[in-house]
Backbone as CSV, one residue per row, in Angstrom:
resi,resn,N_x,N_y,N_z,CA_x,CA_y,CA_z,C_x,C_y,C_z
1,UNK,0.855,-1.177,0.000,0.000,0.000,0.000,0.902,1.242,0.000
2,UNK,0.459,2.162,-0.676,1.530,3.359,-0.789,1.335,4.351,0.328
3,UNK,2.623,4.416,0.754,2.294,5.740,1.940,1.500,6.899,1.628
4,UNK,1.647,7.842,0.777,-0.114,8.400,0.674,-1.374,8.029,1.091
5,UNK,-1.371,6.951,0.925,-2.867,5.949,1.157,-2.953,5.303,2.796
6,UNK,-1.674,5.011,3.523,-1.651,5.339,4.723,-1.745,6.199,5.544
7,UNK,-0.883,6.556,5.469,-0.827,8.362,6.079,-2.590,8.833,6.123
8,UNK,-3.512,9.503,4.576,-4.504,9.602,4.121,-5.351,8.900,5.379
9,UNK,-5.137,7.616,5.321,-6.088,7.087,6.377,-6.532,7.092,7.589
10,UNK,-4.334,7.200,7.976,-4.739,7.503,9.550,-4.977,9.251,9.658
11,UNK,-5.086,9.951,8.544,-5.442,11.266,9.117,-7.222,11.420,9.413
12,UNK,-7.743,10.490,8.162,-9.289,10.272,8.110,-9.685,9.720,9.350
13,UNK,-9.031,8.743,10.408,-9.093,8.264,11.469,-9.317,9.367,12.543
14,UNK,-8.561,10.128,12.706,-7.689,11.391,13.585,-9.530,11.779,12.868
15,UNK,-9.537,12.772,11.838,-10.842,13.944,11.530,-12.036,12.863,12.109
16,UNK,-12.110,11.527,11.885,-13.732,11.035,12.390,-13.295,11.297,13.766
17,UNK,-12.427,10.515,14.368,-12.588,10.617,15.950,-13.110,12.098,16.591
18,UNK,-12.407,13.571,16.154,-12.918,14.785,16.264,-13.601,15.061,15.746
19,UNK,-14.410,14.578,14.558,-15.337,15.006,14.083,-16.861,15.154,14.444
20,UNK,-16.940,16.074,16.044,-18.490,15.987,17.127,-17.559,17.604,17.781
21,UNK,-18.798,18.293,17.637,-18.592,20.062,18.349,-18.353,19.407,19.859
22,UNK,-19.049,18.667,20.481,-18.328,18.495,21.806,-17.224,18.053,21.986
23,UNK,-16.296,17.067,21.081,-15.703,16.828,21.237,-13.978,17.511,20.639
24,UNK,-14.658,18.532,20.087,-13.808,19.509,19.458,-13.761,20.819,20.591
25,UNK,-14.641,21.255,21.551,-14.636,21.925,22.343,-13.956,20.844,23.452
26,UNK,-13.906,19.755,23.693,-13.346,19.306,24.874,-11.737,19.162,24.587
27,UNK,-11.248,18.752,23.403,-9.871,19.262,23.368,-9.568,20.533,23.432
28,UNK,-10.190,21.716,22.847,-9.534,22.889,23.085,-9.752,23.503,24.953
29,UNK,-11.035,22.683,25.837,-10.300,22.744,27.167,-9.474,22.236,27.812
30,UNK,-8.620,21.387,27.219,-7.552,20.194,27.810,-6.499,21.023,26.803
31,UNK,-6.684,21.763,26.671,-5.831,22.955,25.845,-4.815,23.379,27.641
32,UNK,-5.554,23.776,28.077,-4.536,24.486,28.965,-4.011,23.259,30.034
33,UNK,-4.169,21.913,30.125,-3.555,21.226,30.983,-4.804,20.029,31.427
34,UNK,-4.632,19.549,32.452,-5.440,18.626,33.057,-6.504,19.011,33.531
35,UNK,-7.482,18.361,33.233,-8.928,18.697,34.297,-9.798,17.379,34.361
36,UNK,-11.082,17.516,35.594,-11.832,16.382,35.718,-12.938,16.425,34.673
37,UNK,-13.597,15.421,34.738,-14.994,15.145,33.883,-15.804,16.035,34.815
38,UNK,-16.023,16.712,35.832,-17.101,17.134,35.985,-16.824,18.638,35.749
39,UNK,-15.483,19.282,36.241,-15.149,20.455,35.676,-15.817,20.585,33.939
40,UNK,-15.404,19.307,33.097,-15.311,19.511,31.560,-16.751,19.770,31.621
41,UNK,-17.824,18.946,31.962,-19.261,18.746,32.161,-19.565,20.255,32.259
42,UNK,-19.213,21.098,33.141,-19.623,21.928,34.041,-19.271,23.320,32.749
43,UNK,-17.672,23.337,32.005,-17.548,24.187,31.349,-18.652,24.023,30.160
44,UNK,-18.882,22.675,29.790,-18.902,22.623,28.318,-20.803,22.744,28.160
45,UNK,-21.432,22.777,29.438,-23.064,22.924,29.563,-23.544,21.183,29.137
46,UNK,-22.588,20.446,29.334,-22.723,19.123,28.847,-23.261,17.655,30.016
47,UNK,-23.740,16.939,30.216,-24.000,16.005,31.176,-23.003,15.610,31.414
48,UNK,-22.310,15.233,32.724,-21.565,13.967,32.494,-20.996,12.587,32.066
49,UNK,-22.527,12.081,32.026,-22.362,11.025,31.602,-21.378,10.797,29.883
50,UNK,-21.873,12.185,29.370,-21.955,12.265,27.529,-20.736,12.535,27.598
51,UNK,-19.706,13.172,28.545,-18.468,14.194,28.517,-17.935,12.787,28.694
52,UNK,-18.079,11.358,29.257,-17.381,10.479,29.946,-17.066,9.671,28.545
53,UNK,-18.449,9.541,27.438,-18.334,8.813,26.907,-17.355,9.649,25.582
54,UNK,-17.525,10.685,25.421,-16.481,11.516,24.669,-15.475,11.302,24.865
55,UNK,-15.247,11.183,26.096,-13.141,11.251,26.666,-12.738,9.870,26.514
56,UNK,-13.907,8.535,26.679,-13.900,7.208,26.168,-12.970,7.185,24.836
57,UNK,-14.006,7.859,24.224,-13.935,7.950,23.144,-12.049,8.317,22.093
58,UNK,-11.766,9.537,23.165,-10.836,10.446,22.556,-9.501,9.304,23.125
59,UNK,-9.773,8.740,24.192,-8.663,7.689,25.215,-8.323,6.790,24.671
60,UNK,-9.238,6.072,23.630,-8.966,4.930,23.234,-8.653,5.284,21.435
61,UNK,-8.594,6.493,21.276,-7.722,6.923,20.210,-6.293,7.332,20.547
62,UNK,-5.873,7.453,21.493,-4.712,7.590,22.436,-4.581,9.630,21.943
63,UNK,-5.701,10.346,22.259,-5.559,11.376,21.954,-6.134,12.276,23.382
64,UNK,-6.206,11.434,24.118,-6.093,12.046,25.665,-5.855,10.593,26.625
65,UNK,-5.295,10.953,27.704,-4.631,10.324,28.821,-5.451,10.372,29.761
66,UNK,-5.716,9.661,30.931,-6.748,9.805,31.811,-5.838,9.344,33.103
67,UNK,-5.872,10.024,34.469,-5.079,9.640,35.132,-6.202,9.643,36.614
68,UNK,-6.155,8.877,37.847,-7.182,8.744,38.307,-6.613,8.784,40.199
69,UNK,-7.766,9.476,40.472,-6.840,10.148,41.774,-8.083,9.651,42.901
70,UNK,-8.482,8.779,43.602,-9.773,8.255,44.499,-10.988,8.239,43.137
71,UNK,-12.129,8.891,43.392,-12.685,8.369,42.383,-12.781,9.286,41.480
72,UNK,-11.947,10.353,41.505,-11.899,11.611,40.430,-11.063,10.927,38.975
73,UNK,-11.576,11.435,37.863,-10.658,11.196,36.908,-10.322,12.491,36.006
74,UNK,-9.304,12.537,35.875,-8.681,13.554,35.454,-8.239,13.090,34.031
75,UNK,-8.172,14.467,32.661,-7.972,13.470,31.184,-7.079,15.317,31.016
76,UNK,-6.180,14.525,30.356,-4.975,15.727,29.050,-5.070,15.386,28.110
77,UNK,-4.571,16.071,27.461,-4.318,15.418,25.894,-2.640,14.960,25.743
78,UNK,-2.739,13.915,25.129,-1.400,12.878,24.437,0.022,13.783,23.727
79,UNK,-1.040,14.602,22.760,-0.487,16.222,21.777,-1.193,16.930,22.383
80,UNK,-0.662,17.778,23.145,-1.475,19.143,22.915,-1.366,20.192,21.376
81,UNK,-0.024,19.199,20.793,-0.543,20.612,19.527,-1.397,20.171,18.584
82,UNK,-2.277,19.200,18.993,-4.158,19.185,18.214,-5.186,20.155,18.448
83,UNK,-4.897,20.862,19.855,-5.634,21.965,20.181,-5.110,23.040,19.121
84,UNK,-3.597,23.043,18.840,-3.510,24.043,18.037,-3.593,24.197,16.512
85,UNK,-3.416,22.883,15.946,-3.870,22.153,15.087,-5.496,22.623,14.771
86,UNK,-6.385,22.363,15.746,-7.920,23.423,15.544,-7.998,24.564,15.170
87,UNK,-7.057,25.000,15.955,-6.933,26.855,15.892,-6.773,27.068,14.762
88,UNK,-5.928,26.409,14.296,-5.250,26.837,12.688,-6.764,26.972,11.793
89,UNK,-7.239,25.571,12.119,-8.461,25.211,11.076,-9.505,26.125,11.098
90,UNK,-9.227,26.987,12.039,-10.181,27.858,11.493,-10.029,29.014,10.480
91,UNK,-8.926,28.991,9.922,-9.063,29.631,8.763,-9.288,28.975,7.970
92,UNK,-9.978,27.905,7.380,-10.737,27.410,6.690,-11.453,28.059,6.730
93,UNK,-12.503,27.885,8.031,-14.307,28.489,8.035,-13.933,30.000,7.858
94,UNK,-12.672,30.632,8.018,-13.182,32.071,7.842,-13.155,32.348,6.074
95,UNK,-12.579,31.263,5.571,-12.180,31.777,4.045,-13.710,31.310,3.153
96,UNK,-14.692,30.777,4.135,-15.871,29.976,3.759,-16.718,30.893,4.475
97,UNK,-16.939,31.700,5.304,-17.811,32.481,5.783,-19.058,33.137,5.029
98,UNK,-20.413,33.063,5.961,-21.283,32.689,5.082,-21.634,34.518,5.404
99,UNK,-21.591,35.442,6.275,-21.885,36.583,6.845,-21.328,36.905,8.088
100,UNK,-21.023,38.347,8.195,-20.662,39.260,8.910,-20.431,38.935,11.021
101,UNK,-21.646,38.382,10.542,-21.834,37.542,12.073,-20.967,36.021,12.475
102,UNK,-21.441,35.343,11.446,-20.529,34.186,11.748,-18.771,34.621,11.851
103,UNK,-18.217,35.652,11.097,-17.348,35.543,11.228,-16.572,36.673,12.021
104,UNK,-17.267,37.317,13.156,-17.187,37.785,14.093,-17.034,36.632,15.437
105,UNK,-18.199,35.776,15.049,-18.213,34.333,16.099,-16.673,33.646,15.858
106,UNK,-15.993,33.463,14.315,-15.137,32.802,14.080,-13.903,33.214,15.102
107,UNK,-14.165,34.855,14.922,-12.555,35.589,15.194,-13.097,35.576,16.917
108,UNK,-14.252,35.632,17.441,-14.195,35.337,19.121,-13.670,34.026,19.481
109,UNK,-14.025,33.167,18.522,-13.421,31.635,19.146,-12.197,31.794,18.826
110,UNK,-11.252,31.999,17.490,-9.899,32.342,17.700,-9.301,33.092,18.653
111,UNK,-9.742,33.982,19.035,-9.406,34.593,20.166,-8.781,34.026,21.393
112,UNK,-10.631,33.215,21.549,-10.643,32.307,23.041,-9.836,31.191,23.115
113,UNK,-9.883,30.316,22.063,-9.189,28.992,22.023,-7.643,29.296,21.439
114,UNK,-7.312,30.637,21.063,-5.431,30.841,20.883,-5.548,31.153,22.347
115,UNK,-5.830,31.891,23.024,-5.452,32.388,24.263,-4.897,30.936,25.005
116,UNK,-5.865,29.579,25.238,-6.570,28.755,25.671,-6.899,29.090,27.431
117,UNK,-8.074,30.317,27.056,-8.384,30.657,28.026,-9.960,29.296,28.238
118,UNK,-10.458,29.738,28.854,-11.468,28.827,29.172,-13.167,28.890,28.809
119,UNK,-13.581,28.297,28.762,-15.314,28.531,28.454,-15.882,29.546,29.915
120,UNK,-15.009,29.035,30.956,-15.841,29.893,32.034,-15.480,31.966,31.537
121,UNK,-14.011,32.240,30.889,-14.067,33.213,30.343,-15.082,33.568,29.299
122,UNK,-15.659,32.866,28.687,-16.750,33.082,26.998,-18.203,32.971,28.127
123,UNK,-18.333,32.483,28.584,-19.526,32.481,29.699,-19.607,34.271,30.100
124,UNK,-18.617,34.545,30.788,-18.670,35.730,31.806,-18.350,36.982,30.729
125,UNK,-18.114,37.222,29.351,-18.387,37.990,28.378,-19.561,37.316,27.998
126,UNK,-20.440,36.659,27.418,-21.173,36.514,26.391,-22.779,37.026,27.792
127,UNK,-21.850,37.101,29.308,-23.119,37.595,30.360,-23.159,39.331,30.161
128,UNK,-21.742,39.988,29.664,-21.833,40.924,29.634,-22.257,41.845,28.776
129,UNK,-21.835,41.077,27.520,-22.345,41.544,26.318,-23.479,41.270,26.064
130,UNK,-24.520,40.793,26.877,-25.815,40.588,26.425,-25.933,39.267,25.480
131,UNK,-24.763,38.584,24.981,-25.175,37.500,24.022,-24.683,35.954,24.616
């Protein structure tokens, strides 16, 4: 099989596994280091249960680590430069932008996720700004 056609595959592997908005927002919070499932739950407006089966999910792609402290579990990422790897990708959607608005939304999430500040920061603006 020709390396093109490998490579190709395991990248198609890598885009399905991220390919879910929660699970594309839960790497860019494991952006800044370690945290628990209920913190992630708590940033992401998500259940637990769903955040557990996501990080399942991302663990057994070996694209986060899970380390376990009494009955807390704590998950990083393997690379962190996949978080930045996202960042990049969004100049895709800005070169695809459909209006004025979306790509105001684009350049706030670049913002938030280069910083890798946190959802509890986009929470406590989006209270101030009314949106």
């Amino acid at each position: 099989m020709p390396s093109r056609h490998i490579v190709a595959k395991n990248l198609a592997d890598i885009f399905k596994v991220i390919a879910h908005p929660d699970r594309i927002r839960l790497i860019e919070e494991l952006r800044g280091g370690e945290r628990d499932v209920n913190s992630l739950a708590k940033l992401l407006g998500v259940a637990g249960p769903r955040v557990s089966q996501h990080l399942a999910l991302l663990r057994a792609h070996s694209i986060v680590e899970e380390r376990r402290d009494g009955r807390t579990h704590y998950y990083r990422l393997t690379q962190p430069e996949i978080a930045q790897w996202i960042v990049e990708g969004l100049a895709f959607l800005e070169g695809r932008r459909a209006d004025e608005s979306t790509s105001e939304q684009i350049a706030a999430v670049r913002r938030l996720w280069a910083s890798g500040e946190s959802r509890d920061r986009e929470a406590a603006t989006s209270t101030r700004s009314g949106g």
